[in-house]
C-alpha positions as CSV (number, residue, x, y, z in Angstrom):
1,X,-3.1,20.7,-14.6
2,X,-0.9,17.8,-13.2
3,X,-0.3,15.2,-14.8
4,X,0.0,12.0,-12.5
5,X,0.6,8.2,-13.5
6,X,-0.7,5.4,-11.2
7,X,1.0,1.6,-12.0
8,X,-1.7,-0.6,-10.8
9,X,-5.3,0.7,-10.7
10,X,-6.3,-2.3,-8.9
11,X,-8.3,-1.7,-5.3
12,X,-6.6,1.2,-4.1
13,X,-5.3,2.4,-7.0
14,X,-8.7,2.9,-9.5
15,X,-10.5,4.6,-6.3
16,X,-7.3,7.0,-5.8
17,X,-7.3,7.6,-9.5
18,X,-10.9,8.5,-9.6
19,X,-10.4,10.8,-6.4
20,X,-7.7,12.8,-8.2
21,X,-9.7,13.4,-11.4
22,X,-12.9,14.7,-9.6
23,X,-10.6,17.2,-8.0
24,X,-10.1,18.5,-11.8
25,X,-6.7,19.4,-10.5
26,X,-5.0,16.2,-12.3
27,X,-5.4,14.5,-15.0
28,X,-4.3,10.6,-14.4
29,X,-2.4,7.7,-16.4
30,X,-3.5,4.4,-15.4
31,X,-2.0,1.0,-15.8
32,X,-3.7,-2.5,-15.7
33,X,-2.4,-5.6,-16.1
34,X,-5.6,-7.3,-18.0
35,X,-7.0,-5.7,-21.2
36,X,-10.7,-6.4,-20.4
37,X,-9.9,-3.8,-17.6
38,X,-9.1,-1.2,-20.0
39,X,-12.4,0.1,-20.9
40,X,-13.2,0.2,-17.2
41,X,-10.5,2.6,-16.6
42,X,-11.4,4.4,-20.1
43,X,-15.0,4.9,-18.7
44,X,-13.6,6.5,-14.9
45,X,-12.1,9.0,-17.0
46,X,-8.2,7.6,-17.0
47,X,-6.0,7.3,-19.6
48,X,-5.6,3.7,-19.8
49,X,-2.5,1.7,-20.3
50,X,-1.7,-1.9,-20.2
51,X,1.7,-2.8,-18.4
52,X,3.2,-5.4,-17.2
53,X,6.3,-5.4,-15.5
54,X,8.3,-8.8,-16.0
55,X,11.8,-9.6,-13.8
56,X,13.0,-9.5,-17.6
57,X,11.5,-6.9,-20.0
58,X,8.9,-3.8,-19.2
59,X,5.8,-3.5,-22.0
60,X,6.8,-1.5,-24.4
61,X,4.3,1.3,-24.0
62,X,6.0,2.3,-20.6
63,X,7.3,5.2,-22.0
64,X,3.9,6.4,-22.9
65,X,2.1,5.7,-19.7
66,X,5.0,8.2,-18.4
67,X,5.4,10.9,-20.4
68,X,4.6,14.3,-19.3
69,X,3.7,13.2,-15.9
70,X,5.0,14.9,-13.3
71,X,4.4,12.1,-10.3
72,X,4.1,8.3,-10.7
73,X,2.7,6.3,-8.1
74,X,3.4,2.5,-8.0
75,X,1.3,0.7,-6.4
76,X,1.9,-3.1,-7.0
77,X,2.2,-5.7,-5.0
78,X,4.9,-8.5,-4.7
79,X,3.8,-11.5,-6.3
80,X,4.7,-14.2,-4.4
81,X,5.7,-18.0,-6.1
82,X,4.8,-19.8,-2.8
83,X,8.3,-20.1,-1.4
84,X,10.3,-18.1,0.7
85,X,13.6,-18.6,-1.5
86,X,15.6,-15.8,-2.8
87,X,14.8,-16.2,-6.7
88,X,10.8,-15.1,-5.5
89,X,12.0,-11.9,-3.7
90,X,14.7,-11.1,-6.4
91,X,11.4,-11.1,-9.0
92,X,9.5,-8.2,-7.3
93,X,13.2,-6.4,-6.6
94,X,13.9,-7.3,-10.7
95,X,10.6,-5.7,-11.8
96,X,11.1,-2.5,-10.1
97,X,15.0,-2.3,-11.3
98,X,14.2,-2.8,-14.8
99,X,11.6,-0.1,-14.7
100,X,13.8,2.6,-12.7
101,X,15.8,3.7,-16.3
102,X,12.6,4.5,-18.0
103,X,11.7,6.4,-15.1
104,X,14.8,8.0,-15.0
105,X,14.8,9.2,-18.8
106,X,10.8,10.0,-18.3
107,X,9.1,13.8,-16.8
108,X,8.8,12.4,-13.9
109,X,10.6,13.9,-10.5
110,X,8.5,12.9,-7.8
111,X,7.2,8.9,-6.9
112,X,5.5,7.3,-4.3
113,X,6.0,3.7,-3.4
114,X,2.8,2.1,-1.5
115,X,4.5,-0.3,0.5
116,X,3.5,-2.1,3.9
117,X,4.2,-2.4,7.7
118,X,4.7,-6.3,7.0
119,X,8.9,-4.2,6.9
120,X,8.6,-4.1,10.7
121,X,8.5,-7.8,11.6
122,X,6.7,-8.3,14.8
123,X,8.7,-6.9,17.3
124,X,6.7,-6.2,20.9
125,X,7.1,-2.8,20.8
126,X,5.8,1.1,19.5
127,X,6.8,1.0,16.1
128,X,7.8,4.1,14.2
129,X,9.9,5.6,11.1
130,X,12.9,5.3,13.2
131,X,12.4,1.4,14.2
132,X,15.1,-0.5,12.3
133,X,13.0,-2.7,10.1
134,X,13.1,-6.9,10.4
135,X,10.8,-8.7,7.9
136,X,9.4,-12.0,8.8
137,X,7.9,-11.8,5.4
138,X,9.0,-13.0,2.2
139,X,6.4,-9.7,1.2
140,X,8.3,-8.2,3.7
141,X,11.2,-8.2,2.8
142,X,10.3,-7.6,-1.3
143,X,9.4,-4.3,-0.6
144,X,12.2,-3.5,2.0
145,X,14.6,-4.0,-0.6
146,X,12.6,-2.2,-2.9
147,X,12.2,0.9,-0.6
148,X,15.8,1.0,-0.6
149,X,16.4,0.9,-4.2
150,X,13.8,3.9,-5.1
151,X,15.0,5.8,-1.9
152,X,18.9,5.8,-3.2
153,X,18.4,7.0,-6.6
154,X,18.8,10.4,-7.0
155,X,17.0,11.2,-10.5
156,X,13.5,11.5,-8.4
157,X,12.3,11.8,-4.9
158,X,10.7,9.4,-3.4
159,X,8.3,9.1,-0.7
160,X,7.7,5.6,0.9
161,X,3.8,4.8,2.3
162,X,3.8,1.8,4.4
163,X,0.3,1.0,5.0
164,X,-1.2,-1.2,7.8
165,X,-3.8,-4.0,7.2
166,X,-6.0,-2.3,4.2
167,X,-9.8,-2.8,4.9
168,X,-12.6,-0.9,2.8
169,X,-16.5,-1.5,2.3
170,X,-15.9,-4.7,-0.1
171,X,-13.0,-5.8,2.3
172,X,-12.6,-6.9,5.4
173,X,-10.6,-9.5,7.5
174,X,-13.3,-10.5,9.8
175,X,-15.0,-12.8,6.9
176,X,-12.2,-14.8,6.4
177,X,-12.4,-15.2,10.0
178,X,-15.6,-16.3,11.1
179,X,-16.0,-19.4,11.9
180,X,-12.8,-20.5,12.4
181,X,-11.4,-21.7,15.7
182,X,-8.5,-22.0,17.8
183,X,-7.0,-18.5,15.9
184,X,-3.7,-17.1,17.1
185,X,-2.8,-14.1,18.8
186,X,-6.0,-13.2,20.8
187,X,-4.4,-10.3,22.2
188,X,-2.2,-8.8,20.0
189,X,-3.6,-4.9,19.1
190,X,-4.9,-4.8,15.3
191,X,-2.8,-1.8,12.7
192,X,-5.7,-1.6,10.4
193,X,-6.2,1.6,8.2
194,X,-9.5,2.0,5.7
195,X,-9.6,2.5,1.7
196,X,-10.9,5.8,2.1
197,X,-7.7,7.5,4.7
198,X,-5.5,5.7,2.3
199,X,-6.9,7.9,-0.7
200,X,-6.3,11.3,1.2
201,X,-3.0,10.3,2.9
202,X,-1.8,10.4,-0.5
203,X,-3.8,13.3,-1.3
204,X,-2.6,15.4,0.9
205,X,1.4,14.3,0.6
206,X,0.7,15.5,-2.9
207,X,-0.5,18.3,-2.5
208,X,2.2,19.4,0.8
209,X,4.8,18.2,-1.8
210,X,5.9,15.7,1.3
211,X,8.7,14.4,-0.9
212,X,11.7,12.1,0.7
213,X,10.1,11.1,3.5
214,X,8.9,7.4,5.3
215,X,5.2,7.4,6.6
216,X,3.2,4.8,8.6
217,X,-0.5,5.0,8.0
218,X,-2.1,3.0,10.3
219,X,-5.5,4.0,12.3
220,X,-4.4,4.8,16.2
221,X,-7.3,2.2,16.7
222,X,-5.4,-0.5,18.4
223,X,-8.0,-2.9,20.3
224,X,-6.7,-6.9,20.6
225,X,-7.8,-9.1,17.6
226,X,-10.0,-10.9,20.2
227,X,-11.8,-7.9,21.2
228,X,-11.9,-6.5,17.4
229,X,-12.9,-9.1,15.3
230,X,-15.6,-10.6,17.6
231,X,-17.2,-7.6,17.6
232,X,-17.0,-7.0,13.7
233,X,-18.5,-10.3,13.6
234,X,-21.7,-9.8,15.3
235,X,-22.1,-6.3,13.9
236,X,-22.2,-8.2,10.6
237,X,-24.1,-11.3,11.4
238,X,-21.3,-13.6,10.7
239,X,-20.6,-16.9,12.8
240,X,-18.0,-15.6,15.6
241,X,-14.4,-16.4,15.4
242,X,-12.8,-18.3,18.2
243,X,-9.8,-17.4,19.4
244,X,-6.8,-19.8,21.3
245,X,-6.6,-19.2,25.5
246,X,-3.2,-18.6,24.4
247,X,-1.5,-15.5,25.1
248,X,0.7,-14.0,22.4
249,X,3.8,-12.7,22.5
250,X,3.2,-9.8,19.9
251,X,2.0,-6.1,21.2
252,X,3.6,-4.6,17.8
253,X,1.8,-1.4,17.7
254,X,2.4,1.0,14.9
255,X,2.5,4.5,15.4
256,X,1.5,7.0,12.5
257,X,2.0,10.2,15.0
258,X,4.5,11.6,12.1
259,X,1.6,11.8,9.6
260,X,-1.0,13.1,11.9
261,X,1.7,15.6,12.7
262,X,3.4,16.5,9.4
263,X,0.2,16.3,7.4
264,X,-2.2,17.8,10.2
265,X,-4.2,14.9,9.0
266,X,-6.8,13.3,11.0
267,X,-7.9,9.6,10.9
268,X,-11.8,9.1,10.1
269,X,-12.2,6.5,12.8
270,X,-15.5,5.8,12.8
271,X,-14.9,3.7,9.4
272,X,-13.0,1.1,12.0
């Protein structure tokens, strides 16, 4: 049996975890920042850790939340400060640097970074693994320098995820945007991929051993925002948003042809 650990078993990460144990293929390693999330993970059937990654120290129990795992997937997000200066990106950067050596002396050879299309910018184009990233981000550009990092050290291999806008039963843009008027960007195409493709994108790079390589996932779903989110919002009875006469400037349309061809996977897209 595999052994696998997962650094944030938030969202995505406590679904994902739970996925891999039914297949009784893997047994999982799960890390939460809060203890009264321990039991939860505990109950799920994960062995439950509590780490926190600080741009100074790692908890002390890192090296137990790694050992004899095979594949460690971190899936944390940059915590932002609420200003776009370069001590707020270094944090993130910081945080995944200080916990690279423990890797690196840990079981673990294979790791896979969920990051984001937010690396990509907005540039009026088809966007694949061969665009030359551009962050307008300060998230952005976090994890760009993070993918780096991970990708140049040669003590693992690394796969980098970049996921599109993540939406799920319990989540979904559309109710922060009801109601609201004069939105930007009426016709710019949505990149949105759902909870459950996330779960078996990952699945499946596991288990093809899809090592060293940079994926997209986003659904090829691409209507306008316009179009997408006023529909959304009568389907779920919410007040409609209203969207700016304005025309935008941004067609960025991401492409995940590579994982549809590499993984022969398929999209479920009637969850969109």
């Amino acid at each position: 049996m595999t052994q696998i650990s997962i650094l944030g078993c938030g969202w995505l990460g406590l679904p994902l975890a739970k996925s891999l144990i039914a297949k009784k293929r893997y047994s999982v390693n799960g890390s939460t920042t809060s203890e009264n999330k321990l039991s939860i993970l505990e109950n799920a059937g994960i062995n439950p850790f509590l780490v926190k990654l600080e741009s100074e120290s790692v908890s002390k129990n890192i090296n137990s939340f790694l050992a004899k795992s095979e594949i460690l997937i971190i899936d944390i997000p940059p915590k932002l400060r609420g200003n776009n200066d370069d001590s707020s990106r270094k944090g993130f950067v910081e945080k995944i640097q200080n916990l690279i050596p423990f890797i690196e002396k840990s079981t673990i050879k294979k790791v896979l970074f969920v990051s984001s299309t937010a690396v990509y910018g907005n540039e009026n184009e088809l966007i694949t693994e061969d665009t030359i990233p551009n962050p307008e981000t300060e998230s952005g550009k976090q994890l760009l320098l993070t993918e780096a990092i991970l990708l140049k050290n040669k003590n693992f291999e690394t796969t980098i995820l970049r996921f599109g806008g993540l939406i799920g039963e319990d989540r979904h843009p559309v109710k922060f945007l009801a109601g609201k008027e004069n939105l930007e960007n009426p016709d710019a195409p949505i990149n949105l991929i759902h909870q459950n493709d996330c779960i078996t994108i990952i699945e499946e790079i596991i288990n093809q051993s899809k090592w060293n390589e940079v994926f997209n996932a986003v659904a090829p779903f691409h209507p306008s925002r316009q179009e997408y989110y006023t529909q959304e919002a009568k389907e779920r009875n919410l007040v409609l948003p209203k969207f700016s006469s304005k025309k935008s400037n941004i067609k960025k349309t991401i492409s995940s042809a590579k994982i549809e061809n590499m993984l022969s996977f398929q999209f479920k897209l009637d969850a969109y």
